[in-house]
C-alpha positions in Angstrom: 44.1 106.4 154.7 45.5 109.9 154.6 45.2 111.5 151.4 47.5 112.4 149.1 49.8 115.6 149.6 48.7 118.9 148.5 52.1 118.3 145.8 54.2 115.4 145.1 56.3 114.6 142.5 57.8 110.9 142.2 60.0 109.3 139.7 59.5 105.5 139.4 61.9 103.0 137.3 63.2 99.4 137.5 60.7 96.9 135.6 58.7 93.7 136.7 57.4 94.7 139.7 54.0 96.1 141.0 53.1 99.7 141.8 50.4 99.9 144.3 47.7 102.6 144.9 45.4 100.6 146.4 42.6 102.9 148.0 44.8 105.7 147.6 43.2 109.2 148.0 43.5 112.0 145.6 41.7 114.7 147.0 43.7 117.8 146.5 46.6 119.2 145.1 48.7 118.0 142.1 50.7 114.4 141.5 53.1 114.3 138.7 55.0 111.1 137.8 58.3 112.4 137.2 60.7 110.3 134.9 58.5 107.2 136.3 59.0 103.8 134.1 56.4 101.2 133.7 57.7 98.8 131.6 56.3 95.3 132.1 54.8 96.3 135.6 51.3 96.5 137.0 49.8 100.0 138.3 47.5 99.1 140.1 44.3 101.7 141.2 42.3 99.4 143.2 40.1 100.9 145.0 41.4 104.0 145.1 39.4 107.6 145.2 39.7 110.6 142.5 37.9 113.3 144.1 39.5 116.5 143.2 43.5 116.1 142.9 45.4 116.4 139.5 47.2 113.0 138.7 49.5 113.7 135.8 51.2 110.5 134.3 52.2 112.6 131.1 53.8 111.0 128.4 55.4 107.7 129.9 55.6 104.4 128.3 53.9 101.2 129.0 55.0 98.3 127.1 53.7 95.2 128.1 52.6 96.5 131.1 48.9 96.8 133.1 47.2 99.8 134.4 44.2 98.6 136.7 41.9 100.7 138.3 39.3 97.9 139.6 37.0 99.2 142.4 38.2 103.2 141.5 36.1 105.5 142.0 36.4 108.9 139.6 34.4 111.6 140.8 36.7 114.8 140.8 39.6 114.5 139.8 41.8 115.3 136.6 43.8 112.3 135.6 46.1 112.3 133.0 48.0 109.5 130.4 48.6 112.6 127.6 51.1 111.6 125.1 50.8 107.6 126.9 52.2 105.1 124.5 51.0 101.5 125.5 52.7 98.7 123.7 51.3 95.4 124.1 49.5 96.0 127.4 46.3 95.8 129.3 44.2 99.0 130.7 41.3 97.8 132.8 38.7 100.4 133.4 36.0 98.4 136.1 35.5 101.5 137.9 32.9 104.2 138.7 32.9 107.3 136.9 30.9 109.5 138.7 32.7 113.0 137.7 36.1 114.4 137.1 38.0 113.8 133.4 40.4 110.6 132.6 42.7 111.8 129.3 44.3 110.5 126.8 45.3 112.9 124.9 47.6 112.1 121.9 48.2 108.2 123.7 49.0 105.9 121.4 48.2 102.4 122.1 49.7 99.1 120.1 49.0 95.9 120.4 47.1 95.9 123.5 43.5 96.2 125.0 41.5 99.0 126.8 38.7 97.4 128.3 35.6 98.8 130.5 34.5 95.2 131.7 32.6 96.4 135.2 32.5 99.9 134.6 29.9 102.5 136.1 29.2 105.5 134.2 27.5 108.2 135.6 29.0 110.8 135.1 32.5 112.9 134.5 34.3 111.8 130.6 36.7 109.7 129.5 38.6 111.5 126.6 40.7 109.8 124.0 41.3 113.2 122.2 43.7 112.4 118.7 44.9 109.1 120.5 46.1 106.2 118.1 44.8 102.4 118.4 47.5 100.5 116.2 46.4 97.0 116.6 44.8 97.9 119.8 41.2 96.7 120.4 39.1 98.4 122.6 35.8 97.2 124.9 32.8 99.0 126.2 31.1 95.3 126.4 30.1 94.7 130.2 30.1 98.7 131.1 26.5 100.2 132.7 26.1 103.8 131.4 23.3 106.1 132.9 25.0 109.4 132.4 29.0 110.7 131.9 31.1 110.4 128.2 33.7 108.4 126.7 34.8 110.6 123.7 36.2 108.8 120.7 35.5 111.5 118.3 38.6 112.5 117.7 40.8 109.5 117.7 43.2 109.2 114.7 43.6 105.7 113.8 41.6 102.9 114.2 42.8 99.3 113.6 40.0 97.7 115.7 37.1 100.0 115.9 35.5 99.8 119.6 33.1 96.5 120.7 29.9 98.2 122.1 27.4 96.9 124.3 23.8 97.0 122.8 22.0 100.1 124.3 24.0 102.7 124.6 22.5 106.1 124.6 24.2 108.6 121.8 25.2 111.3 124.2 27.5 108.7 126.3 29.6 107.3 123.9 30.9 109.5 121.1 32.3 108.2 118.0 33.3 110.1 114.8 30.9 111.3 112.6 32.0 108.5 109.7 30.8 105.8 112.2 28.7 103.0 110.8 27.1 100.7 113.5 26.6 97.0 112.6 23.4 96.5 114.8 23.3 92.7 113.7 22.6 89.9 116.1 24.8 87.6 114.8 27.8 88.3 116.5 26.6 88.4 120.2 26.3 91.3 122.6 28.4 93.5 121.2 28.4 95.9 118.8 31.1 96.1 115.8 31.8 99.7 114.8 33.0 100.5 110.9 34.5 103.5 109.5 
């Protein structure tokens, strides 16, 4: 598959259907979503490649909605959901982050779940920079890190502080500095956060 033009801009709408990317390649250039709607759809990354392009989303909204990215692979590229508010939705994140930068920057995300379930990280960051997680809960539980960062520091509301796998080194996953881990085995796996 060809990839993606050097600039595109595309402006989606209707509701209930599926968007496909499915081994999609964003090599170069800039893609900007345009007046796109995702209400109650799936987006769907599967297997798609983020080597070097700028994917800009900006601020859309997702209610009810999935974004999938199963099988991506992040290496490059500069994707953007800035100013994303997901209502009542699922983000799925089972992909490999080798390099590049995912933002969220000033998302807000209610009632739904962000989940890492299958995710590689060895590089490149995932940045939730002054996003809001009304109700949302979000997992790490299932993801391998041996290098890259998924930056919580500066997130701005927490209903549900993050579940956490056991072992994760400090430098991968940054939390705010009023974090309070609850290390106890009683509740499985994971990892409760407290602020």
């Amino acid at each position: 598959m060809s990839p993606i033009p050097a600039t595109m801009e595309t402006g989606l709408s209707g509701c209930g259907s599926t968007v496909r990317f499915n081994r999609a390649k964003f090599a170069d250039g800039t893609v900007r979503f345009v007046g796109a709607e995702f209400s109650s759809r799936v987006v769907d990354f599967g297997g798609a490649e983020f080597s070097g392009a700028r994917v800009n989303f900006g601020p859309r909204y997702y209610e009810e909605g999935t974004v999938t990215s199963l099988g991506a692979k992040f290496s490059g590229a500069l994707v953007s959901f800035a100013g994303g508010s997901f209502s009542g939705g699922t983000i799925s994140f089972g992909a490999g982050f080798s390099g590049g930068e995912v933002m969220f920057t000033g998302a807000m995300f209610s009632n739904g779940q962000v989940d890492f379930e299958g995710a590689e990280f060895s590089g490149g960051m995932v940045d939730f920079d002054s996003a809001k997680f009304s109700g949302s809960t979000v997992s790490l539980v299932g993801a391998e890190f041996s290098g890259g960062r998924v930056d919580f520091r500066r997130v701005t509301d927490w209903t549900h502080p993050p579940q956490l796998p056991d072992g994760i080194p400090a430098n991968v996953v940054l939390l705010p500095a009023n974090t309070a881990v609850d290390d106890e085995e009683e509740d499985g796996p994971e990892r409760q956060m407290t602020w």
